[in-house]
C-alpha angles and dihedrals in degrees: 000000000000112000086243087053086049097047096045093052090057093049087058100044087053094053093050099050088045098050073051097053092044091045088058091039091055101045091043102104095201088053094048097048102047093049086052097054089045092062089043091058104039084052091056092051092054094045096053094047091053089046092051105026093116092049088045091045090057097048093051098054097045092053089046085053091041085058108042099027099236138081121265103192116147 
């Protein structure tokens, strides 16, 4: 057997095992459910920063100002 045959070979056993791997992945319900509330939540958190980012801006540097004693605005 020729090293492209080989190769080639290879290349096809680890597709197959990946499209396997993916197709439990996907109809595991635990799996499925956690990676979905990840990104939920993830999603919250991001929203919330961009809604309050101002308010957060000006915490932070009050509290910056509150700990060194001068100002850090940029």
């Amino acid at each position: 057997m020729s090293m492209p045959e080989r190769m080639y070979i290879n290349i096809q056993i680890k597709w197959m095992k990946a499209k396997e791997r993916m197709r439990e992945f996907l109809t595991s319900q635990s799996g499925v459910s956690n990676v979905v509330a990840t990104i939920i939540i993830l999603l919250i958190v991001v929203l919330l920063i961009t809604v309050f980012w101002d308010r957060l801006k000006v915490w932070i540097t009050d509290i910056m100002d509150q700990i060194f004693g001068h100002s850090f605005t940029s």
